[in-house]
C-alpha positions as CSV (number, residue, x, y, z in Angstrom):
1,X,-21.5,-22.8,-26.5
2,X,-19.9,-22.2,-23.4
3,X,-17.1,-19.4,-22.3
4,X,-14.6,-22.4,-22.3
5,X,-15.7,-23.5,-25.9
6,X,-15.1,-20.3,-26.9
7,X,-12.0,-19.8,-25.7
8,X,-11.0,-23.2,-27.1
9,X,-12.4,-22.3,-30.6
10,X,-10.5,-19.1,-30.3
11,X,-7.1,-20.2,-29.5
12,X,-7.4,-22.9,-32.5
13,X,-8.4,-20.0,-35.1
14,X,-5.3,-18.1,-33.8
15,X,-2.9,-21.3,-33.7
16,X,-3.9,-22.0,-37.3
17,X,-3.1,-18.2,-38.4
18,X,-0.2,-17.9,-36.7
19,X,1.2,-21.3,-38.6
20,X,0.1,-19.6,-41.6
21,X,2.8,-16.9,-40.9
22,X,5.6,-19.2,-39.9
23,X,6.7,-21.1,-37.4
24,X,5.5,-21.1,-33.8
25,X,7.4,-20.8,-30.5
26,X,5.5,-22.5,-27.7
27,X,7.5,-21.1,-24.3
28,X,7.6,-22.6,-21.0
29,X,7.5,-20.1,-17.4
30,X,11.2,-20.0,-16.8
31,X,10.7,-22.2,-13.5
32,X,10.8,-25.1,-16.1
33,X,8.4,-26.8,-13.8
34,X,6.5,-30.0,-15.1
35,X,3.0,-28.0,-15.5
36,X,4.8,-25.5,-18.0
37,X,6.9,-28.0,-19.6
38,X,4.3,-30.6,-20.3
39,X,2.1,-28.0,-21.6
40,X,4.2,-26.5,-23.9
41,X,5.2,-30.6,-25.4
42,X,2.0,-31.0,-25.4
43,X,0.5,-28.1,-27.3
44,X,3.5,-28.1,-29.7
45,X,3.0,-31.6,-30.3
46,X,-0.4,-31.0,-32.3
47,X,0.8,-28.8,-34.3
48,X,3.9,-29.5,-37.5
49,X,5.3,-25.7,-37.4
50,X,5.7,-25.6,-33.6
51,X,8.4,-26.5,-31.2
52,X,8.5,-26.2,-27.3
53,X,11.3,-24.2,-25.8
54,X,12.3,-21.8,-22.8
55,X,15.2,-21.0,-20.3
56,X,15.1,-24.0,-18.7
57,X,14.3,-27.3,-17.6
58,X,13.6,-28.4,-14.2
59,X,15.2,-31.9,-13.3
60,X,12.3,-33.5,-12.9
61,X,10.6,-31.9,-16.3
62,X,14.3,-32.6,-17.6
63,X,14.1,-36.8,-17.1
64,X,10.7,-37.0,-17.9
65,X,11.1,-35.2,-21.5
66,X,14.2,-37.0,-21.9
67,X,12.1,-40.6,-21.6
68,X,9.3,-39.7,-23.0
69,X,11.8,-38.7,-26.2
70,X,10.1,-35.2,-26.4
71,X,11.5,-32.5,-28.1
72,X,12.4,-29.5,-26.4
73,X,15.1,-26.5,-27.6
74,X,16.6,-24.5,-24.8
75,X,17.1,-20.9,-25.5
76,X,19.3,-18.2,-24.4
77,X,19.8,-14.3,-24.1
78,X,20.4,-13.0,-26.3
79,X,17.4,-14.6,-28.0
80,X,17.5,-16.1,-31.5
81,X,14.1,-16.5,-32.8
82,X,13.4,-18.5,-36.0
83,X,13.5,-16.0,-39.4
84,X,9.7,-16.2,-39.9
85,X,8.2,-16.6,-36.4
86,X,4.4,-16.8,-37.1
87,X,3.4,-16.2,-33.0
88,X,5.2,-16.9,-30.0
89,X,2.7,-19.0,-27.0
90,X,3.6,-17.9,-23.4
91,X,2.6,-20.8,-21.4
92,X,2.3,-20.2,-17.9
93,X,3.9,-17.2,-17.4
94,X,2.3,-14.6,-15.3
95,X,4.0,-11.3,-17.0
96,X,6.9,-11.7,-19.9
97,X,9.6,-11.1,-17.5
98,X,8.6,-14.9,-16.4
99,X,9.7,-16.3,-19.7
100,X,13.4,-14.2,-18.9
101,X,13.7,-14.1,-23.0
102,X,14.6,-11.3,-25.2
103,X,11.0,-11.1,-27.4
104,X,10.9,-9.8,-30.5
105,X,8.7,-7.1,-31.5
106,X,5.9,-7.1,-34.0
107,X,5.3,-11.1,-33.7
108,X,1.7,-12.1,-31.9
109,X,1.3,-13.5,-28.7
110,X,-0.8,-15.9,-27.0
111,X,-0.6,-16.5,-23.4
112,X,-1.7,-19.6,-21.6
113,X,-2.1,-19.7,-17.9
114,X,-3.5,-20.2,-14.8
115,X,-2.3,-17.6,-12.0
116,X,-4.4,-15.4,-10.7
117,X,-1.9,-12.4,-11.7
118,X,-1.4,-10.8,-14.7
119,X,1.4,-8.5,-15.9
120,X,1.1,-9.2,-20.2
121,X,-0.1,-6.0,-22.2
122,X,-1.8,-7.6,-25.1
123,X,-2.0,-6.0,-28.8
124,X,-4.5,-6.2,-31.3
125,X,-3.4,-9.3,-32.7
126,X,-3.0,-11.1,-29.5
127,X,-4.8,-13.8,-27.2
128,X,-5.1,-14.6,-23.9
129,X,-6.6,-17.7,-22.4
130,X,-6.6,-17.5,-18.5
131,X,-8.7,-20.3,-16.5
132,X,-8.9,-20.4,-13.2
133,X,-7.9,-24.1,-12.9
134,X,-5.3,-25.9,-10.9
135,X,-2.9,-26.4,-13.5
136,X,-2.2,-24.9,-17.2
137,X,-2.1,-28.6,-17.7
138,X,-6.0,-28.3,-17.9
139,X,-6.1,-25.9,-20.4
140,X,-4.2,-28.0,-22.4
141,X,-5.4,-31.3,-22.0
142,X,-8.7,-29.3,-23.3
143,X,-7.9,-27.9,-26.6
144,X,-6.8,-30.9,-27.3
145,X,-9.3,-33.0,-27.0
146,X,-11.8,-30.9,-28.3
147,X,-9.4,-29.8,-31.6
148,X,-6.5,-32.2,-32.1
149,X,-7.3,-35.6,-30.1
150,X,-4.5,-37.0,-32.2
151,X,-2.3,-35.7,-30.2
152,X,-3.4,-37.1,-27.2
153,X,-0.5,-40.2,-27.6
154,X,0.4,-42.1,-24.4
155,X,3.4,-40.3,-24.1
156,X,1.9,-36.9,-24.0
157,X,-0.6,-38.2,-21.9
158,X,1.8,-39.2,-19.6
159,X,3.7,-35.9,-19.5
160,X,0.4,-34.1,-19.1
161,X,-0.5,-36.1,-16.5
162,X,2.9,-35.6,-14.7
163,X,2.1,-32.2,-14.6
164,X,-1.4,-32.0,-13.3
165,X,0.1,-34.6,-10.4
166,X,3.1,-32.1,-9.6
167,X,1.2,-28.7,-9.7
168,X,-1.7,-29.8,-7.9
169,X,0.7,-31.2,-4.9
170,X,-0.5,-34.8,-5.6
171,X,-3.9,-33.6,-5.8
172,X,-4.1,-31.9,-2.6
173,X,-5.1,-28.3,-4.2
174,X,-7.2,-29.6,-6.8
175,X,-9.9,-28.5,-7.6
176,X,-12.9,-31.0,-9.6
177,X,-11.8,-29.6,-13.3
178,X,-8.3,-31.1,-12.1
179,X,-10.4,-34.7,-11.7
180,X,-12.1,-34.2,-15.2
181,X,-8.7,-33.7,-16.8
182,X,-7.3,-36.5,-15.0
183,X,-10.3,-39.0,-15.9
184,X,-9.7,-37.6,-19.0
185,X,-6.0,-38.4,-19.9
186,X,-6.3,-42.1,-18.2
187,X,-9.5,-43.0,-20.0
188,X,-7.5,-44.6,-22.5
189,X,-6.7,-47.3,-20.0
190,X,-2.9,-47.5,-21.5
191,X,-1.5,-45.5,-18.6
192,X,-0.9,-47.0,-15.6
193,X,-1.1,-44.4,-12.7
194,X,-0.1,-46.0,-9.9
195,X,3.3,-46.8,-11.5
196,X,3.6,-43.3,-13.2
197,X,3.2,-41.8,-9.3
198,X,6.0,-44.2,-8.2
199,X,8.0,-43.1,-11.3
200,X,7.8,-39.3,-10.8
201,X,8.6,-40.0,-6.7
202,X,11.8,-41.7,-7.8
203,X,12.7,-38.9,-10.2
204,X,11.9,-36.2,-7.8
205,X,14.4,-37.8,-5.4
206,X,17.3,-35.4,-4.0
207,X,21.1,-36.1,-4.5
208,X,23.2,-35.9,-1.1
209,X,24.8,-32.6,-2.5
210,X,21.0,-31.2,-2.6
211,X,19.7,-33.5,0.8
212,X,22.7,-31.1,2.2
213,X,21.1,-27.7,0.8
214,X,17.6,-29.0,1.8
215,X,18.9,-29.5,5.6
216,X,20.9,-26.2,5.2
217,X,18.0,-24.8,4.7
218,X,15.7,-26.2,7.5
219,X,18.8,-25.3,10.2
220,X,18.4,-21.5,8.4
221,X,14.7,-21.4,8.7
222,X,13.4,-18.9,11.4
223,X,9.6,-18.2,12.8
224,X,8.3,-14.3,12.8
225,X,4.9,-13.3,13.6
226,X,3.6,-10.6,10.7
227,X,0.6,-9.7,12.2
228,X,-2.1,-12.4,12.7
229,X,0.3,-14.6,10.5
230,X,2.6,-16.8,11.5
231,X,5.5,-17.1,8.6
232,X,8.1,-18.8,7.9
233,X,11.8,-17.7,6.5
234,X,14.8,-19.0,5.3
235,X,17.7,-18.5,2.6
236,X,18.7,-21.4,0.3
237,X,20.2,-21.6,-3.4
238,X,18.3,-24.4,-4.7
239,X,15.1,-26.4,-4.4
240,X,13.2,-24.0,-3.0
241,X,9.9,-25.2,-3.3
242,X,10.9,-28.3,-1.9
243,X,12.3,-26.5,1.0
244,X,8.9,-24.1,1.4
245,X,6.3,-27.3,1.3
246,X,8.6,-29.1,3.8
247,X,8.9,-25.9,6.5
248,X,5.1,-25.2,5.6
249,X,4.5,-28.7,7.2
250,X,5.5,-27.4,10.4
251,X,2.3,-25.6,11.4
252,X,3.3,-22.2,9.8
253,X,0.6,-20.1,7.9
254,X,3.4,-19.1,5.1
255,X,6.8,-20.1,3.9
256,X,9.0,-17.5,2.2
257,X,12.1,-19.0,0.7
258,X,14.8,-16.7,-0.9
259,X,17.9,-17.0,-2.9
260,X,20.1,-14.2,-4.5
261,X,22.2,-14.7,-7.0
262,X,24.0,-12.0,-9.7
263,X,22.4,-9.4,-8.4
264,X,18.3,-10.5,-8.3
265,X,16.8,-11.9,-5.2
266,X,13.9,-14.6,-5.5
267,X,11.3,-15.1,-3.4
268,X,9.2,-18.0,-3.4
269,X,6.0,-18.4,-1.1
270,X,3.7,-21.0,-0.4
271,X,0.7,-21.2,1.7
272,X,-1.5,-23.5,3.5
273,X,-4.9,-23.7,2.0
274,X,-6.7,-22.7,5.1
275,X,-4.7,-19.3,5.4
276,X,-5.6,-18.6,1.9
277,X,-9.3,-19.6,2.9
278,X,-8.9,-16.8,5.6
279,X,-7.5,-14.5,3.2
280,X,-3.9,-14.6,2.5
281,X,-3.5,-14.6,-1.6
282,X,0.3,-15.1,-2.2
283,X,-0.2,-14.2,-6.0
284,X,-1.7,-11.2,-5.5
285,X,0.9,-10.0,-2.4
286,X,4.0,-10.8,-4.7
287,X,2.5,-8.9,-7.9
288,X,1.7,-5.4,-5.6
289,X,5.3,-6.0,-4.0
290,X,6.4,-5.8,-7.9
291,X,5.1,-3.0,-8.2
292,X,6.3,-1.1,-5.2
293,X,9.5,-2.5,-5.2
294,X,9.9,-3.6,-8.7
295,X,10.6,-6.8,-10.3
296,X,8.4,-9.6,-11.4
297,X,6.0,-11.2,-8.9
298,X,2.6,-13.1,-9.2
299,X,0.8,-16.8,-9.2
300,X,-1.7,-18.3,-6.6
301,X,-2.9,-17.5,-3.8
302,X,-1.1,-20.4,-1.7
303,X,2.1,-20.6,-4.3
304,X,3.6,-17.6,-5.6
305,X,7.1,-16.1,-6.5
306,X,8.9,-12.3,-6.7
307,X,12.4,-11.8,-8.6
308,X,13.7,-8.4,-8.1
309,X,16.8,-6.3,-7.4
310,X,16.5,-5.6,-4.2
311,X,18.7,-7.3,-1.7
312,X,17.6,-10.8,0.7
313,X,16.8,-8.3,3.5
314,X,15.0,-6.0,1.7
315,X,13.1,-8.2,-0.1
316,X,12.2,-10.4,3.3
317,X,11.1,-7.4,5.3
318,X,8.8,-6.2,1.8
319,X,7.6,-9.7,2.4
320,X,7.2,-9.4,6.0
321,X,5.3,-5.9,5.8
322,X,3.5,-6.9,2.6
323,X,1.9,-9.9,5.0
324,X,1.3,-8.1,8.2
325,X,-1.1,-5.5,6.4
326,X,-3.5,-8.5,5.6
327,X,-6.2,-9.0,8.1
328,X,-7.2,-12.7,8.7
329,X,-10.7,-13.4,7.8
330,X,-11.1,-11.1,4.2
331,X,-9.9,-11.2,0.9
332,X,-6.5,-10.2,0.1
């Protein structure tokens, strides 16, 4: 049996104990992306006492769920868990601050992810299943085929799919598990995938309002060398993901994007594959700026985020210094 197996058998044994004890919370990142929310549908769909849940919905996780008429409960702080909450799943969260939930105390976790950070502190009772794969999407796609293929409908497929296609950029920073998982969620031949590409491009359209913010953005951007680097900056209040993998196809070896708003300033990086061949890890940069500065920060090494108190100047030049110390050509 291999590590994998393992791992899969594992997280079964505690998903059936934790249904024993009550019901179970499968939570989506906060970032709401399509990865985290098609997991989480996914996951809770094989299971009767589970539901799929978190802070909030991207758009494009938002229309998708919505058509695919998947259930999904938004939460709020303060938190109100179910009475008798047999185990809360974290699903691609790098540290619980990333879920922004009040969790209770005393109920088991299990964390499913893919970053190459990790800020969870795990108890007796808990589990952690942490692949390094392109997309948490994997991980799912896995236990369920190997423990409930039932739950492998078209329309979680779909979702599932939707998510390995948005968090490996199109399947530009795949890797070949990403393949496997995609060979095997369209084996069925029920799922068209040309058309389902079309269908999330048309969703992940912009609005004028946002095609204003996205060009906002661009006229904001600015070029800084930080040390063999060269990075890109810019404020915006939205979209800014979008906004980093558009500047980043300027030439630029980073993109930093940042938004403040009540009080916490967001950082969000991204990469180009060859810098983080030559050593720049954006996970690992974000997570040690957490911990000098405080905050939350972690994920891959070419697509990362920080939240923290400090203010956009602060956090840019933590950014800035954070980069600079990185010599091109070694590890991060």
């Amino acid at each position: 049996m291999s590590n994998r197996e393992a791992d899969l058998d594992a997280l079964h044994d505690w998903l059936k104990a934790a249904g024993q004890r009550g019901a179970i919370a499968v939570v989506c990142g906060a970032n709401g992306d399509m990865d985290t929310v098609a997991s989480a549908v996914g996951l809770a769909a094989s299971m009767p006492r589970a539901m799929a849940c978190g802070r909030h919905l991207g758009r494009l996780a938002k229309r998708l769920v919505e058509h695919e008429g998947a259930p999904f409960r938004k939460m709020t702080r303060p938190t109100a868990w179910p009475v008798e909450l047999g185990g809360i799943v974290a699903v691609d969260a790098a540290a619980p601050g990333q879920l922004d939930l009040d969790l209770p105390d005393n109920v088991p976790v299990c964390v499913l992810d893919h970053h190459a950070t990790d800020g969870w502190v795990l108890g007796e009772h808990d589990l952690a299943l942490r692949w390094p794969v392109a997309a948490t999407t994997e991980i799912v796609t896995a236990y369920l085929t190997r423990h409930q293929p039932k739950a492998l409908t078209p329309e979680v497929r779909r979702l599932l799919m939707a998510g390995l296609i948005t968090d490996t950029g199109r399947f530009r920073h795949a890797q070949a598990s990403a393949f496997h998982t995609a060979n095997v969620l369209l084996a069925p031949d029920d799922i068209d995938h040309r058309t389902l590409v079309e269908h999330l491009e048309e969703e992940d359209g912009v609005s004028s309002s946002e095609h204003g913010a996205l060009l906002a953005g661009l006229q904001r951007s600015k070029s800084t060398d930080a040390g063999p680097w060269r990075m890109v900056s810019t404020r915006a209040g939205t979209l800014e993901g979008r906004l980093a993998s558009l500047l980043l196809g300027t030439g630029a070896d980073l993109v930093i994007v940042i938004r403040h708003r009540e009080g916490r300033t967001r950082v969000t990086g991204r990469a180009r594959a060859s810098a983080c061949r030559e050593g720049l890890h954006l996970g690992v940069l974000f997570e040690k700026a957490a911990e000098a500065h405080g905050g939350e920060g972690g994920g891959h090494d070419g697509a990362a985020g920080w939240t923290s108190s400090l203010d956009p100047v602060a956090a840019e030049t933590a950014v800035l210094a954070a980069v600079a110390s990185v010599k091109r050509g070694t590890s991060a």
